[in-house]
N, CA, C and O atoms as a GROMACS GRO file, in nm:
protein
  580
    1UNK      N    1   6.275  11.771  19.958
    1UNK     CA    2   6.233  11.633  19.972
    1UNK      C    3   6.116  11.608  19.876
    1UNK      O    4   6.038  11.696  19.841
    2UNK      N    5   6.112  11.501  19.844
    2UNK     CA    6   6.019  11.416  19.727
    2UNK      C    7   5.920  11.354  19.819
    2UNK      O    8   5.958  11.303  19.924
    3UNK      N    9   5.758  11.358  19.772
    3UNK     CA   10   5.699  11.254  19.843
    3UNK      C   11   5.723  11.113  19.768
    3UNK      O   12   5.731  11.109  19.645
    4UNK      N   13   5.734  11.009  19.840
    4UNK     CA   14   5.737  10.865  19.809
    4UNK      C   15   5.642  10.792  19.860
    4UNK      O   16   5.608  10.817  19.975
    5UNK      N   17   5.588  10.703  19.799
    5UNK     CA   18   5.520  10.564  19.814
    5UNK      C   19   5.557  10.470  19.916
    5UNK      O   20   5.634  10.386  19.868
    6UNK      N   21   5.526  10.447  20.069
    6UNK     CA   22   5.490  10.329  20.132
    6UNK      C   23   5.445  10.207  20.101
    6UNK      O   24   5.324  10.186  20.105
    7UNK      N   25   5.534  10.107  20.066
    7UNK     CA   26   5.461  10.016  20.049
    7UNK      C   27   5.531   9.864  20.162
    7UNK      O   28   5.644   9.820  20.185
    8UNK      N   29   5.406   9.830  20.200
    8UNK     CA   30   5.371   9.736  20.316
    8UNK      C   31   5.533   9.619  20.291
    8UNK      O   32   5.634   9.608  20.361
    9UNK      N   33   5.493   9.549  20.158
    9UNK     CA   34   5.641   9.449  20.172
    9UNK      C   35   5.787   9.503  20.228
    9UNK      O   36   5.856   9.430  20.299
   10UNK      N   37   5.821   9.606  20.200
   10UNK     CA   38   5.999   9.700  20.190
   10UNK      C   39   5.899   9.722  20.353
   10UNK      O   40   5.930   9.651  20.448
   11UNK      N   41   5.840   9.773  20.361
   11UNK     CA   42   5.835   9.837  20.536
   11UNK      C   43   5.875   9.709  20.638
   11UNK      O   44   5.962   9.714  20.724
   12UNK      N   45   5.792   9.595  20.609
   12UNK     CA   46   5.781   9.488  20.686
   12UNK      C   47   5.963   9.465  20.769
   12UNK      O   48   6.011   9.436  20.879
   13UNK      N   49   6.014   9.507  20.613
   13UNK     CA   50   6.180   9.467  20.647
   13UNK      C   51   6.240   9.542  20.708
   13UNK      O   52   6.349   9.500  20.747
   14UNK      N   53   6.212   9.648  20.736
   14UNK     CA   54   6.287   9.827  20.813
   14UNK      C   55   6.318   9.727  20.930
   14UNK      O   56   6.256   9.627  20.967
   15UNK      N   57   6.452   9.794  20.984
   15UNK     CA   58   6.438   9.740  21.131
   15UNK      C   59   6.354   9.801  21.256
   15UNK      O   60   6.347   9.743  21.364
   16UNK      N   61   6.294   9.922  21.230
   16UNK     CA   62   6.185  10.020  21.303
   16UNK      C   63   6.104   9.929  21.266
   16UNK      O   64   6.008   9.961  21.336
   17UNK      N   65   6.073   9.850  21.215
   17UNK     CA   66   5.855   9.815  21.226
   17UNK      C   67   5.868   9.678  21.204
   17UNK      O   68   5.763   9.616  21.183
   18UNK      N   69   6.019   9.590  21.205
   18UNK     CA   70   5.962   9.437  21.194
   18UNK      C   71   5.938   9.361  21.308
   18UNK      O   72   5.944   9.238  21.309
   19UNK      N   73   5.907   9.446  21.429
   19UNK     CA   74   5.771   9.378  21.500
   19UNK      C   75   5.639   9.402  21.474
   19UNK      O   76   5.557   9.336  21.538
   20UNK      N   77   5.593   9.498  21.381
   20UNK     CA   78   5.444   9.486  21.383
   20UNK      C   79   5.397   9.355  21.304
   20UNK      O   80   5.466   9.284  21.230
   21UNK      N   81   5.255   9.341  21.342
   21UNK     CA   82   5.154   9.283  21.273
   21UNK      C   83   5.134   9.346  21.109
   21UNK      O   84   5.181   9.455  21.077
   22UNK      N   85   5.067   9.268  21.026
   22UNK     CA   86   5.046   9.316  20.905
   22UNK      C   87   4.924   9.464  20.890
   22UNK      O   88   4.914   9.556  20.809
   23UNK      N   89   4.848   9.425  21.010
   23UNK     CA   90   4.763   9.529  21.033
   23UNK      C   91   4.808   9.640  21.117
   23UNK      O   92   4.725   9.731  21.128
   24UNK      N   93   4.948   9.660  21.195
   24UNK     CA   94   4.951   9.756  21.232
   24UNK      C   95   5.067   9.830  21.152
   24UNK      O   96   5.110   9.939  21.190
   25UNK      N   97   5.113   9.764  21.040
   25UNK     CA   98   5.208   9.844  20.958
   25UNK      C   99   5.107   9.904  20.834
   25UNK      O  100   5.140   9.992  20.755
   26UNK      N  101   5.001   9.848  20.837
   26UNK     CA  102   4.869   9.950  20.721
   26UNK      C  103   4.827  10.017  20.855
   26UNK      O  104   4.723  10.075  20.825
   27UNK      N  105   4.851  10.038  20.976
   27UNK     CA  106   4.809  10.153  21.024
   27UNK      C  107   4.890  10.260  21.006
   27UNK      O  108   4.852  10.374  20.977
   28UNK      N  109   5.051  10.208  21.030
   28UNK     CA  110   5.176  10.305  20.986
   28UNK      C  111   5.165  10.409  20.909
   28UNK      O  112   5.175  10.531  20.925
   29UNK      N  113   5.127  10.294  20.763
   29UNK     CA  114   5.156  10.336  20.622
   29UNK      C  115   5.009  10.492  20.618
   29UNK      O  116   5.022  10.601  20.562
   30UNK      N  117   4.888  10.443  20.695
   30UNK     CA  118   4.761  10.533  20.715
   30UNK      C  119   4.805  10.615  20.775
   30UNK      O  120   4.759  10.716  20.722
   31UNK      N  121   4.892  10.657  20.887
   31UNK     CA  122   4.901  10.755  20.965
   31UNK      C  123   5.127  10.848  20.925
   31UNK      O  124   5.210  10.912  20.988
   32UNK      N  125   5.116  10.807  20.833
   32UNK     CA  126   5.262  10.878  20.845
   32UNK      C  127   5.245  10.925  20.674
   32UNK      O  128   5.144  10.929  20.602
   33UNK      N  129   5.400  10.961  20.644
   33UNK     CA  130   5.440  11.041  20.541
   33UNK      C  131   5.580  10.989  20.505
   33UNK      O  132   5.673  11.004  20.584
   34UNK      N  133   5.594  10.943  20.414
   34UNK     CA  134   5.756  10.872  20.339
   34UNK      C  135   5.810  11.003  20.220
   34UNK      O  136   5.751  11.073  20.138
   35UNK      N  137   5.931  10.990  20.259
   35UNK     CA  138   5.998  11.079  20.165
   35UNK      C  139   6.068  11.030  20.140
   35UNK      O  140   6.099  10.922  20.189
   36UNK      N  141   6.147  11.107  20.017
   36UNK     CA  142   6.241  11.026  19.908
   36UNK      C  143   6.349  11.186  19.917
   36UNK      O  144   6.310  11.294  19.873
   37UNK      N  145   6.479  11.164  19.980
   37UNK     CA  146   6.601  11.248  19.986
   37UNK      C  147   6.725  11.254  19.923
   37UNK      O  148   6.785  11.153  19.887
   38UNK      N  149   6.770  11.380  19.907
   38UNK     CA  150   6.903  11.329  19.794
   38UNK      C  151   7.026  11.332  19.908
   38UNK      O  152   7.013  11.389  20.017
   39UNK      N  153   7.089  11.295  19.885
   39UNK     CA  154   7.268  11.338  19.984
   39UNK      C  155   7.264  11.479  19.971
   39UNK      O  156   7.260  11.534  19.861
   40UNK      N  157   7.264  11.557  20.110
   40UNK     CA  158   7.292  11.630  20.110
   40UNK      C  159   7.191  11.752  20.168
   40UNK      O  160   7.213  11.861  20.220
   41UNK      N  161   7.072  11.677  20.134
   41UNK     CA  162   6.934  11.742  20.121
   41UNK      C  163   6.909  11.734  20.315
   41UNK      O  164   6.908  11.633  20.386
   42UNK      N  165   6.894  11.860  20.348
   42UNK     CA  166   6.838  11.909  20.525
   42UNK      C  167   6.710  11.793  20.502
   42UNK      O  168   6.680  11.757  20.388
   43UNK      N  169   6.638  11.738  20.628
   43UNK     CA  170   6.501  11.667  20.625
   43UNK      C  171   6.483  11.718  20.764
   43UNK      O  172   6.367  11.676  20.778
   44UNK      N  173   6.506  11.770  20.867
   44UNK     CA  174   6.478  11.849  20.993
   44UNK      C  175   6.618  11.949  21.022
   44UNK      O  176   6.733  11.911  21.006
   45UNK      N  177   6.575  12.089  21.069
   45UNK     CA  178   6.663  12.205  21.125
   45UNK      C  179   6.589  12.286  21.203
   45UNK      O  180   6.468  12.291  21.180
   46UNK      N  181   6.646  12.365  21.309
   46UNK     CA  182   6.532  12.460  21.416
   46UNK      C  183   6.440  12.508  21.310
   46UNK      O  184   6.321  12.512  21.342
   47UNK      N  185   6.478  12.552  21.167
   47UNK     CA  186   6.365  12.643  21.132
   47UNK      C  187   6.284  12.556  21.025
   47UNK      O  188   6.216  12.617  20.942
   48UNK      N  189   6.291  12.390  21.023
   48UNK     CA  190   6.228  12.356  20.976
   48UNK      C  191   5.981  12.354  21.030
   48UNK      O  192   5.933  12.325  21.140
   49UNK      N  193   5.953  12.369  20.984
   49UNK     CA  194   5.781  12.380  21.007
   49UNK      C  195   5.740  12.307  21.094
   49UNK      O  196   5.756  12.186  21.080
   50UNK      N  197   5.686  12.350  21.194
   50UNK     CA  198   5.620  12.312  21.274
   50UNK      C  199   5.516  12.140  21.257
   50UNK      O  200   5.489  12.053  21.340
   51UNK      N  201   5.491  12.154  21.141
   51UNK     CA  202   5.408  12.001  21.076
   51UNK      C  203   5.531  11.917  21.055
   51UNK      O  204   5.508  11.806  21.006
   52UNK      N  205   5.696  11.955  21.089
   52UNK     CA  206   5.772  11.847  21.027
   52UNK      C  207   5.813  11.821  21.211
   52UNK      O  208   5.912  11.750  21.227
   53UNK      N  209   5.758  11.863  21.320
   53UNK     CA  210   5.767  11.792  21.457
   53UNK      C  211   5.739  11.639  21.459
   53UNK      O  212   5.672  11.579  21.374
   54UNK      N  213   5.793  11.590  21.553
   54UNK     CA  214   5.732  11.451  21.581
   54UNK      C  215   5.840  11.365  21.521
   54UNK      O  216   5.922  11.434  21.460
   55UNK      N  217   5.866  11.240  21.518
   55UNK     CA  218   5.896  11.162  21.432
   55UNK      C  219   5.987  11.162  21.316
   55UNK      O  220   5.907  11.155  21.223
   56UNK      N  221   6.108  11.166  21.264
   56UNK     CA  222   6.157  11.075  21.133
   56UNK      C  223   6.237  10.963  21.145
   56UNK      O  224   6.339  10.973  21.212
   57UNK      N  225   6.201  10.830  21.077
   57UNK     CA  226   6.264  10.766  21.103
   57UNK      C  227   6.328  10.681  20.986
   57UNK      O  228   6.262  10.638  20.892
   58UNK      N  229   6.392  10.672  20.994
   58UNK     CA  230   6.493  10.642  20.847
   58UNK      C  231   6.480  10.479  20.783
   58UNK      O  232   6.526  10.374  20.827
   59UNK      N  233   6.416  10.502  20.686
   59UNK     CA  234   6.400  10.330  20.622
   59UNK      C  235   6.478  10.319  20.520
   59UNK      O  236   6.435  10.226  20.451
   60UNK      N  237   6.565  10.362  20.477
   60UNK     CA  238   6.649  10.329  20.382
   60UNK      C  239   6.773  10.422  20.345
   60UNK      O  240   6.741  10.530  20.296
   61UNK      N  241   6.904  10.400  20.361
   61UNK     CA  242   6.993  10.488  20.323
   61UNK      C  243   7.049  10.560  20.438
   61UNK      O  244   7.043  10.484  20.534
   62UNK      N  245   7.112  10.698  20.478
   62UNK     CA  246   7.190  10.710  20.613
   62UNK      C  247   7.168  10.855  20.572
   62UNK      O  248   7.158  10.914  20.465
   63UNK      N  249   7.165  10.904  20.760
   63UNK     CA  250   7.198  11.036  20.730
   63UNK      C  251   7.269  11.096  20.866
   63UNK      O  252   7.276  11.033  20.972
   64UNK      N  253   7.324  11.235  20.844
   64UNK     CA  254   7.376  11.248  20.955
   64UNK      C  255   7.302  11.397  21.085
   64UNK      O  256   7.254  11.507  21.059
   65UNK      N  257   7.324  11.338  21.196
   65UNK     CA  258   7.299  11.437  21.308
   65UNK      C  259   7.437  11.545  21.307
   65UNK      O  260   7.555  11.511  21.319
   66UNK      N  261   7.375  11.707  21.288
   66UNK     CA  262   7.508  11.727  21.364
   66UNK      C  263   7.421  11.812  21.452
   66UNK      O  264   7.320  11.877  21.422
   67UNK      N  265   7.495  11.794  21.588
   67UNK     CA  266   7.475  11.910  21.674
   67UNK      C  267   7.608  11.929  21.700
   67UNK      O  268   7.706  11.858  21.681
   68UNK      N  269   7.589  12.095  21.772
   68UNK     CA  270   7.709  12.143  21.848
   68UNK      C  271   7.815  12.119  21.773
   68UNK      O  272   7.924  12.101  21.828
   69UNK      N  273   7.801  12.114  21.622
   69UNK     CA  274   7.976  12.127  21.478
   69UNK      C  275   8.014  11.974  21.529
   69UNK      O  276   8.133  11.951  21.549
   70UNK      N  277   7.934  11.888  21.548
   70UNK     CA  278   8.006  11.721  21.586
   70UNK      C  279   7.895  11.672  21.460
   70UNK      O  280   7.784  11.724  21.447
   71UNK      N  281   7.933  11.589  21.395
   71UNK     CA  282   7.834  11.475  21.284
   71UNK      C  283   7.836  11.317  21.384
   71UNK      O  284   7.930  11.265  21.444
   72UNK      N  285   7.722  11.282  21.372
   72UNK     CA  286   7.707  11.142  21.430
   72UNK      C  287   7.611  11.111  21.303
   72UNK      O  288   7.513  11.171  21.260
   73UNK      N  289   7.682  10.987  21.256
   73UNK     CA  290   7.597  10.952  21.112
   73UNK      C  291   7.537  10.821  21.132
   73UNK      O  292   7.604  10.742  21.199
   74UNK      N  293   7.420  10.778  21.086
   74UNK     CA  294   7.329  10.647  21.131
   74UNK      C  295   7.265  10.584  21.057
   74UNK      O  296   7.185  10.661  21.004
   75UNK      N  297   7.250  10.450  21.009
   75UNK     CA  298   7.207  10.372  20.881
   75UNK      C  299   7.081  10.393  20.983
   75UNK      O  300   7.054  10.465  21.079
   76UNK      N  301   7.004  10.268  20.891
   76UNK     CA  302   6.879  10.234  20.937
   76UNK      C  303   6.826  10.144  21.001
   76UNK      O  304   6.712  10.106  21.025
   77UNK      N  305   6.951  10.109  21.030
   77UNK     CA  306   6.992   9.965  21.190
   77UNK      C  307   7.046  10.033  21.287
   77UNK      O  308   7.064   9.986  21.400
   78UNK      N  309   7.076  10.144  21.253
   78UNK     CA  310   7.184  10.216  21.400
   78UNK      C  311   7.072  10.276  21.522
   78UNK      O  312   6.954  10.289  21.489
   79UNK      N  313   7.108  10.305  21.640
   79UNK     CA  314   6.998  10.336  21.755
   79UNK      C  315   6.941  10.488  21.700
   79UNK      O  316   6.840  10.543  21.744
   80UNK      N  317   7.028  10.540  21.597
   80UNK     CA  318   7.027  10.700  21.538
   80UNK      C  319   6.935  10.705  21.452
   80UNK      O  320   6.906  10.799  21.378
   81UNK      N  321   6.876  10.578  21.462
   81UNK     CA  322   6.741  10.546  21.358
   81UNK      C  323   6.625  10.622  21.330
   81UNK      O  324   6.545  10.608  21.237
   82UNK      N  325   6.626  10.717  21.439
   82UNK     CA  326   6.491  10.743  21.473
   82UNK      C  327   6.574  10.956  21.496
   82UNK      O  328   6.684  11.005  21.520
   83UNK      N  329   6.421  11.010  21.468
   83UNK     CA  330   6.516  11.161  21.504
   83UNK      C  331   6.344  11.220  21.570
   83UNK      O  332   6.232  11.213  21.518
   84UNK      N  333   6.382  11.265  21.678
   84UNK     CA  334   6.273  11.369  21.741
   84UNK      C  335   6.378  11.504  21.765
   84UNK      O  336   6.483  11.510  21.829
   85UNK      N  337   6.304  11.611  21.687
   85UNK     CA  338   6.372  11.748  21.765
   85UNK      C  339   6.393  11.780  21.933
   85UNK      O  340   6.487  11.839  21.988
   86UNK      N  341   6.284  11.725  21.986
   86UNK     CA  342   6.274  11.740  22.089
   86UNK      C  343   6.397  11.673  22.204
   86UNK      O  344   6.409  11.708  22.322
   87UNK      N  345   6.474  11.575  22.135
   87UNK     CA  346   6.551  11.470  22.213
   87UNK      C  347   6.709  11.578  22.163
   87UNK      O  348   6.818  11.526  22.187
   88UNK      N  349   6.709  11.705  22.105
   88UNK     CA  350   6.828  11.750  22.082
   88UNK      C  351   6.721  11.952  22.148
   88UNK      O  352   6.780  12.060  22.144
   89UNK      N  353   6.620  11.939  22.181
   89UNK     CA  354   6.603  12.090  22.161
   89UNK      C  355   6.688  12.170  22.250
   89UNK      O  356   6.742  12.114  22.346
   90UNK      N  357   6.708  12.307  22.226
   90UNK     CA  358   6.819  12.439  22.289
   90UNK      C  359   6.957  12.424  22.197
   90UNK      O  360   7.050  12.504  22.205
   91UNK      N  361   6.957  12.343  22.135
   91UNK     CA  362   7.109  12.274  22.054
   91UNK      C  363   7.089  12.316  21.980
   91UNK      O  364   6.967  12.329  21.976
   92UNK      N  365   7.165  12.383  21.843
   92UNK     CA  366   7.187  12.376  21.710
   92UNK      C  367   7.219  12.247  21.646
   92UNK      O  368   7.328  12.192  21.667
   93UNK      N  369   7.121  12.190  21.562
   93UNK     CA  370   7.139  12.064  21.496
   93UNK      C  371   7.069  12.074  21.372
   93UNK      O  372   6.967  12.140  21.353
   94UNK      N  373   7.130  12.003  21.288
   94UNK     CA  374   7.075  11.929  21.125
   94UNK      C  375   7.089  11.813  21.101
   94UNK      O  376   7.201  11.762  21.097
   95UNK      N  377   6.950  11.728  21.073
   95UNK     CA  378   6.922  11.636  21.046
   95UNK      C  379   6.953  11.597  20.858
   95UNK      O  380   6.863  11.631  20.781
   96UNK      N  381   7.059  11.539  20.809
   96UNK     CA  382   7.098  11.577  20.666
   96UNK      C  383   7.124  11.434  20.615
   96UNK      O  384   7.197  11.352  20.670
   97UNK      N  385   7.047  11.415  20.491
   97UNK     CA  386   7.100  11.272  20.415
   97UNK      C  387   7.272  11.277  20.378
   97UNK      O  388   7.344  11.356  20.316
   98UNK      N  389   7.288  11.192  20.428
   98UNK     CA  390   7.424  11.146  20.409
   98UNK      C  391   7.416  11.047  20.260
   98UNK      O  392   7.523  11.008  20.212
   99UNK      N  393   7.287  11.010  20.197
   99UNK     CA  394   7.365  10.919  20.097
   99UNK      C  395   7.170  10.899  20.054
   99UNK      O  396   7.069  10.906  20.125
  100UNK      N  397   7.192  10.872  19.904
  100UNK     CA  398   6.978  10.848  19.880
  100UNK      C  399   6.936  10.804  19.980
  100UNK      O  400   7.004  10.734  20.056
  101UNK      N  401   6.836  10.832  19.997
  101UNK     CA  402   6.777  10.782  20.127
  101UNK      C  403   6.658  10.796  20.145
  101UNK      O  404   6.625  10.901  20.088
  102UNK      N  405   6.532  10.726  20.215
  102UNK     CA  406   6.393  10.754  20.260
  102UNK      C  407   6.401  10.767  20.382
  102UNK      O  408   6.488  10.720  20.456
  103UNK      N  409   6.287  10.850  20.416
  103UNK     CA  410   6.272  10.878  20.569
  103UNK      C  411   6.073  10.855  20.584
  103UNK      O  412   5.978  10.849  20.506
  104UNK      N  413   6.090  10.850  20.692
  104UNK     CA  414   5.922  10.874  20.723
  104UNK      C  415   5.928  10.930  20.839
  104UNK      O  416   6.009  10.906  20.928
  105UNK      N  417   5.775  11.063  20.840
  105UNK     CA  418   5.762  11.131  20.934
  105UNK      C  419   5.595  11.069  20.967
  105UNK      O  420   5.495  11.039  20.903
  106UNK      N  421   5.645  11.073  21.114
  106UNK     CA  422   5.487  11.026  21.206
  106UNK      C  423   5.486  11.182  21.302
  106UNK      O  424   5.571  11.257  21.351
  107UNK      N  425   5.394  11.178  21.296
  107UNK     CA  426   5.351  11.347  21.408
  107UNK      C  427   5.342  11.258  21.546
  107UNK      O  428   5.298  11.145  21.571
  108UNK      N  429   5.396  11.347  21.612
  108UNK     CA  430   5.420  11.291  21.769
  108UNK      C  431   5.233  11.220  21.827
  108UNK      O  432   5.208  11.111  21.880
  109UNK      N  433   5.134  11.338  21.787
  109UNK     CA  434   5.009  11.227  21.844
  109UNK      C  435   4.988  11.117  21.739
  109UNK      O  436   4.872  11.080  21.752
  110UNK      N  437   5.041  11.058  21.655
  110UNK     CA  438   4.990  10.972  21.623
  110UNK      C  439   5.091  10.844  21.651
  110UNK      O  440   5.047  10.730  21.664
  111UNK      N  441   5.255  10.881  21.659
  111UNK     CA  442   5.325  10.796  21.696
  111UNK      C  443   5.251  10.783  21.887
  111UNK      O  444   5.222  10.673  21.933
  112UNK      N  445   5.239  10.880  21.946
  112UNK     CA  446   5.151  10.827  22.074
  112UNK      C  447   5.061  10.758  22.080
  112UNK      O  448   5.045  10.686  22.178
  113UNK      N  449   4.984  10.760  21.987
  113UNK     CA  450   4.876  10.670  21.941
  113UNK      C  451   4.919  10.527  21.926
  113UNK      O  452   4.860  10.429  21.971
  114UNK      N  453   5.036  10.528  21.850
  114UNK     CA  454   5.092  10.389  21.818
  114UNK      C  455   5.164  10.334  21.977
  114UNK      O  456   5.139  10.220  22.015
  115UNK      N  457   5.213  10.386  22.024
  115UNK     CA  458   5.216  10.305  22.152
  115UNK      C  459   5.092  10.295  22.266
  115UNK      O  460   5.063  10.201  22.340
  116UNK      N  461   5.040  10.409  22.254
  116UNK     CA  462   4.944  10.312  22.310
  116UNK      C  463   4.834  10.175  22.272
  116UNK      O  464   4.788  10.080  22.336
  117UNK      N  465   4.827  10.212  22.172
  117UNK     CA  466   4.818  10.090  22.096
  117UNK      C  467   4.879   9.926  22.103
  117UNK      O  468   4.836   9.817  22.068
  118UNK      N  469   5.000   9.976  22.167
  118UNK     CA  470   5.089   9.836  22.170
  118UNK      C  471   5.212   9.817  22.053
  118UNK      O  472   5.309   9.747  22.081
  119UNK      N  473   5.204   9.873  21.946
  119UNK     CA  474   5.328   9.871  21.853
  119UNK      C  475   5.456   9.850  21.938
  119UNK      O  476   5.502   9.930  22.020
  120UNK      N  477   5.492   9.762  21.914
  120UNK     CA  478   5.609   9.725  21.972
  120UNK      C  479   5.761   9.811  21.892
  120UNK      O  480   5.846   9.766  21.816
  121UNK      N  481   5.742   9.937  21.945
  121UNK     CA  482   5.875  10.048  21.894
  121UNK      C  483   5.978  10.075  22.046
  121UNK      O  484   6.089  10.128  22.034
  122UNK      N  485   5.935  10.039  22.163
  122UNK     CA  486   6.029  10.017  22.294
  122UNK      C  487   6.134  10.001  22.265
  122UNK      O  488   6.192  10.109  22.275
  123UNK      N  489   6.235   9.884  22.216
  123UNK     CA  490   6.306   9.842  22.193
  123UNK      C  491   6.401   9.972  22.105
  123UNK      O  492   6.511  10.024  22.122
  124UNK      N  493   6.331   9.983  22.043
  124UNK     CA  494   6.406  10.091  21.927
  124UNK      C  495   6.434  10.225  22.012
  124UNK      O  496   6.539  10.282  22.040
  125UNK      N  497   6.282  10.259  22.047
  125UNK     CA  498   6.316  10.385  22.087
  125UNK      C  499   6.411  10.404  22.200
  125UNK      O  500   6.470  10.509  22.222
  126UNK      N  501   6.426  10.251  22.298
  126UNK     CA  502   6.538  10.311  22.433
  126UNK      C  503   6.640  10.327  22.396
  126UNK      O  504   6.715  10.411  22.446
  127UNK      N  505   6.692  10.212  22.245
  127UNK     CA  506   6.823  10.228  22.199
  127UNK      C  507   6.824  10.406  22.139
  127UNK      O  508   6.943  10.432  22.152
  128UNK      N  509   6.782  10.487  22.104
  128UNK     CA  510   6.746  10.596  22.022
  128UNK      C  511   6.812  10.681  22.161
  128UNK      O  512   6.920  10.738  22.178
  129UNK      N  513   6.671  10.655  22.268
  129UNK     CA  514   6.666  10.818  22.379
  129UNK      C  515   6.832  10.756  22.437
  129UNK      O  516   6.873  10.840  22.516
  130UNK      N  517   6.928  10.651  22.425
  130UNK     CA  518   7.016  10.624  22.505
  130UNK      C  519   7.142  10.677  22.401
  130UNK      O  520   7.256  10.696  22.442
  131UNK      N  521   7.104  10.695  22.272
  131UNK     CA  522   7.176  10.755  22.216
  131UNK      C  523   7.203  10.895  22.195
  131UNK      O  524   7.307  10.952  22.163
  132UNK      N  525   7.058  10.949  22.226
  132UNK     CA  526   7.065  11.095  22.250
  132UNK      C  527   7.132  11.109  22.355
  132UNK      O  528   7.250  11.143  22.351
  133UNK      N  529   7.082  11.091  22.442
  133UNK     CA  530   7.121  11.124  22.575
  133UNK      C  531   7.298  11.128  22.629
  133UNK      O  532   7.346  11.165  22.736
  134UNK      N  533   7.356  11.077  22.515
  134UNK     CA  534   7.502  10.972  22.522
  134UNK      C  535   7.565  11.112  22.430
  134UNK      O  536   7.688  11.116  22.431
  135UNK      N  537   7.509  11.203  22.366
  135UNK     CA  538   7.543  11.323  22.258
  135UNK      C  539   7.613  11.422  22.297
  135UNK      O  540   7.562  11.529  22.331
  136UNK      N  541   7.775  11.392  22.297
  136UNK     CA  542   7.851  11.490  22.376
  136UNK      C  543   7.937  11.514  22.215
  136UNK      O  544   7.917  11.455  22.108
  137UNK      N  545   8.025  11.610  22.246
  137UNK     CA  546   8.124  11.704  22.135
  137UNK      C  547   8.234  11.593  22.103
  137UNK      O  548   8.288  11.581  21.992
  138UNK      N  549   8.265  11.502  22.232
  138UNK     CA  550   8.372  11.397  22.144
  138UNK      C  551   8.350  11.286  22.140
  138UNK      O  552   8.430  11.193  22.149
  139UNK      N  553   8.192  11.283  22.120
  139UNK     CA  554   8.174  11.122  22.040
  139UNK      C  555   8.136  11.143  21.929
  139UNK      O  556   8.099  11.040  21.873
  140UNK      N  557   8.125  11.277  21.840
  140UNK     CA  558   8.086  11.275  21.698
  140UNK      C  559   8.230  11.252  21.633
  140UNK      O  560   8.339  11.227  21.684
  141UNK      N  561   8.176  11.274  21.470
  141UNK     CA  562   8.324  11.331  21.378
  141UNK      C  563   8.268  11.482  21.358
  141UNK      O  564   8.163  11.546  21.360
  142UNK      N  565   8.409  11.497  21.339
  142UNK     CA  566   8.361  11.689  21.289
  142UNK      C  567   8.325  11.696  21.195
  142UNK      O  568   8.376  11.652  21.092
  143UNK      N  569   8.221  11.757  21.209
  143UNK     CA  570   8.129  11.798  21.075
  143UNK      C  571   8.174  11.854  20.954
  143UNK      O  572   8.125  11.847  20.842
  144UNK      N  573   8.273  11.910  20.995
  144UNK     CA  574   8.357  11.947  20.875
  144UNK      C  575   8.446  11.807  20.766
  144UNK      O  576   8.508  11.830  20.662
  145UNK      N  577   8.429  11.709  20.811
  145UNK     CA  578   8.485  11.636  20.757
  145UNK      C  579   8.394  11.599  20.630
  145UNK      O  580   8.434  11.516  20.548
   0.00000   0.00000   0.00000
C-alpha cells in the first residue's frame, strides 16, 4: 500500500462521512491514515500488524472480504464499507482490493473518540455489524472465482 493524501472536498462526498460537519471531517483527516491500493493488493489479514487494528474504511474503489473460501465484495456505498478484524476474529479472512482503490485506517481509540464525540457513523456502522453478523458460506461467491 501507498500512502495518499486526504483531502477535505473528495471526503465530504464518501458515503462514510457525509454527515459530518466541516470541522469534524478535519478531525478525520487529523486522526486517520489514507492509502492508495492496487487490485489485488491484501490491506488487512490475521498476520497483518497490530497498528493496522481498528478501522478501514473504503473511500473509493471496491474490495473484497473473503472468509471461510466465500468472497463478499463491497463498493463504497455497500454496508461492507467499513472492515474491523474484530467483527470476523477466529475466521480466516482477507481484506483485498478488488479494483484501484483508497482505503482509510482510523485506530479503534480514536474512531471511539469519534463517537463519542457525536460523528454521526451509527447509521453506517449498524448497516456494517448487520452485515457481518449476516456472514455465512452461502451468501458469498467463491473465492475462487
Amino acid at each position: 500500500m501507498k500512502p495518499s493524501v486526504t483531502y477535505l472536498h473528495l471526503l465530504r462526498h464518501t458515503p462514510f462521512f457525509t454527515e459530518l460537519t466541516t470541522d469534524q471531517l478535519r478531525w478525520v483527516i487529523g486522526h486517520s491514515r489514507e492509502w492508495e491500493v492496487t487490485k489485488g493488493q491484501p490491506i488487512a489479514t490475521p498476520e497483518s500488524p497490530k497498528d493496522f487494528d481498528g478501522y478501514w474504511i473504503l473511500l473509493d474503489g471496491g474490495w473484497d472480504l473473503v472468509v471461510g473460501g466465500q468472497r463478499y465484495p463491497s463498493g463504497h456505498a455497500d454496508p461492507g464499507k467499513w472492515f474491523n478484524r474484530d467483527r470476523v476474529s477466529g475466521r480466516d479472512y482477507r481484506l483485498v482490493a478488488n479494483d484501484h482503490s483508497y482505503v482509510m485506517h482510523i485506530a479503534a481509540a480514536d474512531m471511539d473518540d469519534m463517537l463519542a464525540r457525536g460523528f454521526r457513523f451509527d447509521r453506517h456502522l449498524a448497516a456494517g455489524k448487520q452485515f457481518y453478523s449476516g456472514l455465512k458460506a452461502t451468501n458469498g461467491s467463491s473465492a475462487a472465482q
